[in-house]
N, C-alpha and C positions, 0 to 999 in steps of 0.2 A: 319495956322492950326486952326480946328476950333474943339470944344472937348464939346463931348453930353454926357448925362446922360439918359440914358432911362427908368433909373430902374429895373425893372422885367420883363425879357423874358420868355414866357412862353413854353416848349415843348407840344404842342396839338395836334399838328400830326399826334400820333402811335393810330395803329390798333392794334399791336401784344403787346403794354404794356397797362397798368392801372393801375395808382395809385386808387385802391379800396376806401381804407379810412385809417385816422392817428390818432393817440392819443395816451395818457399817454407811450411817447416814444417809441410806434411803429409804422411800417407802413406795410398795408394790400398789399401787390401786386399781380396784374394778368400778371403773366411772360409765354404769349403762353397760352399753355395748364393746368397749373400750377399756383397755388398761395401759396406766400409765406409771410411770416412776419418775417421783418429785425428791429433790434432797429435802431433810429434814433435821434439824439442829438437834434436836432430841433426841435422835437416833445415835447413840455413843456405842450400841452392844454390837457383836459381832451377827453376819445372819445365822439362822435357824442352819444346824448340821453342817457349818464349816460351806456352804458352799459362796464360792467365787461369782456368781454371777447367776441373773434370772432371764428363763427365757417365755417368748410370749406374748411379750409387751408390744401394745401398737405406738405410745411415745414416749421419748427418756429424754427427763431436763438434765444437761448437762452445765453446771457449775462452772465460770469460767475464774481461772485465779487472779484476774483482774477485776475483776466483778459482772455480775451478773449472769447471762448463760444463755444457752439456746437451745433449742427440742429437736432431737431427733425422733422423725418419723418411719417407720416400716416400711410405711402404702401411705398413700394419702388420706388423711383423715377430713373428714367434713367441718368448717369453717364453724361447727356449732350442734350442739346435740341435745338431748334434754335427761334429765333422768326427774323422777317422781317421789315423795315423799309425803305420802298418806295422799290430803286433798289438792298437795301442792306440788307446781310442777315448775324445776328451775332450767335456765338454759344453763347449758356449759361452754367455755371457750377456754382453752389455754392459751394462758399470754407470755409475750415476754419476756414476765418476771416470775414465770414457773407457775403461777396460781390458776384456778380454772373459774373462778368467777363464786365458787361456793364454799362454806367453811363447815362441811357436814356435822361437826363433833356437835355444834350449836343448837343441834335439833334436839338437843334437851333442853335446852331452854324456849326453841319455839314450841316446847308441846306446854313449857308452864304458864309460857304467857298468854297461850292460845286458853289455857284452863283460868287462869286468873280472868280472863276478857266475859267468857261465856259463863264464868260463874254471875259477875255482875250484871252483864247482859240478860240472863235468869231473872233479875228482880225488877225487871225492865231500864236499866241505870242503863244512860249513851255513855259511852267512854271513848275518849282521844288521847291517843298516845303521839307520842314525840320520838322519833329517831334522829341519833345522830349520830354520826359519822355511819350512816345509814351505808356503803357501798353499794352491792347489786340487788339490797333488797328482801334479803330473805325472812330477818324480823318484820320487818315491814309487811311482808306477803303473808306471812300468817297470824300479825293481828289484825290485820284487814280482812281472813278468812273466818276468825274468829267475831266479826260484825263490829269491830272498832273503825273511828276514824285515824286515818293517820297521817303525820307531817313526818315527809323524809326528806331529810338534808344532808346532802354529801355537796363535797366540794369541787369536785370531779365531776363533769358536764357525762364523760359516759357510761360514769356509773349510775349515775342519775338516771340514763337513757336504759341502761340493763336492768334498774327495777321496773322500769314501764313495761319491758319487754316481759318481766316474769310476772307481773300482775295479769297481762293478755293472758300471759296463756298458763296459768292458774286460773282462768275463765273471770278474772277481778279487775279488767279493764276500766269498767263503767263505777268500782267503787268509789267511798269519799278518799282518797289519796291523794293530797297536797306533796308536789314533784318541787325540789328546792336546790338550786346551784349555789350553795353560800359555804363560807366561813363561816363554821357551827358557833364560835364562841360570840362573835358581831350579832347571828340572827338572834341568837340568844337574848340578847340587848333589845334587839329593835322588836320581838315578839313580847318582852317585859312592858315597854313601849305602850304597845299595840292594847296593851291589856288582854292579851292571851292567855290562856293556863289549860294545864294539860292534864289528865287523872292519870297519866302513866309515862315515865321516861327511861328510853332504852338508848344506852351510847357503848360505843365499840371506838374508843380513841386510839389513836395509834402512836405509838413512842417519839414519832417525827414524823410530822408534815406543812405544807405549805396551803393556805387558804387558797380563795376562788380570784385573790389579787395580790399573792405570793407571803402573804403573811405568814413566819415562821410558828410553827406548834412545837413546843417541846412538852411531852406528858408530864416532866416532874414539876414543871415551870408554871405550868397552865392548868393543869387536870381541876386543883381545889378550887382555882376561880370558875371556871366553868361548873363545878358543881355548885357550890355557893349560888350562881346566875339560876342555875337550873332549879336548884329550890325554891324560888319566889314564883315558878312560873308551874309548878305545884296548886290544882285545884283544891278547893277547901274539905274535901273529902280524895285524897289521892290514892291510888288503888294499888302501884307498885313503881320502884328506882330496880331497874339492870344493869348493872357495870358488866363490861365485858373486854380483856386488855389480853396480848399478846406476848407483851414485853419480859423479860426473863427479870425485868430488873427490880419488878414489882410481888409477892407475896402473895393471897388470897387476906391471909391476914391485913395486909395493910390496907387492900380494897375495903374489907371488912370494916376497917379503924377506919377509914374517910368515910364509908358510910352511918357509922354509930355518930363522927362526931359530925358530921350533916344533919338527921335525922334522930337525934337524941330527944328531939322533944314532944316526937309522933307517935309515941309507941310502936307497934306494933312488933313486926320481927327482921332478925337479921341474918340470911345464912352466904357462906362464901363457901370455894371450893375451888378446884382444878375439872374444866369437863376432858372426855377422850375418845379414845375408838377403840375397839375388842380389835387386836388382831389375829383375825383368821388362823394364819398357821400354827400359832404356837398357844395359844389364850393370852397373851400378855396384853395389859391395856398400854395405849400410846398415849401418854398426856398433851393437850392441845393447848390450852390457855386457864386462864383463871377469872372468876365470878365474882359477883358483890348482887344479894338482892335483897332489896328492903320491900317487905309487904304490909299492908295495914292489917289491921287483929281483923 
């Protein structure tokens, strides 16, 4: 097994996003038609040339100091919109909790898994992948574009319902995509069960949540048993493991260390890392989250 560090991958990609510019814990985005400004934890620097304020913008989540927040809009914005990345096409909706339904930086990793699917695919191999904590979809939408079968499971009845909606209209309606309202760590169990297995598993956990029947998640608590579950259900020839976390609490290294000591006895390779966004005004990259991926040789 041989285990790389790349540091920071960058999503450069998109046509339909832009990160505008960042500072004093916001950030500027150009979503489609639309720009918006979301707070950002990550955002500690001051903006670009001392200025106090941007103008422009169609909506601003504003932070409330009791928690949570609300969006101020311009004009009214349409209840939903789309923007496109390469053969794939996501809706957008701000909600909320400030999010718009998509985590753009990620598109680096759907171009690798999309490459990992179609290399196999090439030597005629079917490949099924596993999503969990699948959200609105978007890994999902593009190993399905790349001719996988996929099982998405969130736990969340309408995020579930948002990847349906971006498979349509990604034109992947009629793909094989198995739609899942569970508790990722229970299905996990009952697909071991079932005698399932999968040649590819993609999860996005999140530091705290509650199941599909209020079951608490804690990621320090739970993460190694859910991985541990998820190795058995590992086909005899597995094609790739994605870790993909949020949490500040967690390293790329440590992802990396839960993946060597999973996967120690598969060979192949191990890289981790932080993905981001180029921002626009100034070249500075915005770090977004951090990776874990295991591929076979």
């Amino acid at each position: 097994m041989t285990i790389e560090r790349p540091g920071l991958l960058v999503a450069d990609h998109w046509q339909d996003y832009r990160l505008l510019d960042c500072g004093d814990g916001l950030k500027h985005e150009q979503w489609g038609p639309y720009t918006l400004v979301r707070p950002d934890p990550q955002v500690i620097w001051p903006r670009c040339g001392g200025e106090t304020r941007w103008t422009g913008w169609d909506g601003f989540y504003h932070r409330s100091e009791s928690g949570g927040g609300k969006w101020e809009f311009r004009q009214p914005l349409p209840d939903h919109w789309t923007v496109r990345y390469g053969e794939l096409t996501f809706k957008i909706h701000p909600t909320g909790f400030k999010h718009t339904g998509l985590f753009p930086e990620q598109a680096v990793n759907w171009d690798w898994t999309a490459q990992k699917i179609r290399a196999a695919r090439a030597t005629g191999r079917e490949v099924g992948v596993l999503n969990l904590f699948g959200y609105t979809g978007a890994a999902t939408i593009a190993a399905a574009a790349a001719a996988a079968s996929v099982c998405h499971v969130d736990a969340a009845e309408g995020m579930v319902r948002w990847c349906r909606e971006n498979a349509a209209l990604s034109g992947l309606a009629a793909a094989p995509i198995r739609y899942l309202v569970d508790d990722c760590l229970k299905f996990v169990r009952r697909e071991l069960k079932r005698g399932r297995r999968y040649d590819a598993i993609i999860m996005d956990p999140p530091t705290y949540g509650r199941g599909s029947t209020g079951e608490m998640w804690k990621l320090e608590d739970h993460l190694w048993e859910l991985l541990a579950e998820c190795k058995q259900l590992l086909s005899d020839r597995p094609l790739f493991f994605l870790i993909n976390t949020y949490t500040a609490r967690l390293s790329p290294a440590v992802v990396v260390n839960l993946l060597e000591g999973l996967l120690h006895d598969s060979g192949g390779r191990i890289t981790g890392g932080e993905v981001g966004l180029p921002i626009q005004r100034d070249g500075k990259i915005l770090p977004c989250g951090i990776f874990g991926r295991w591929e076979s040789a």
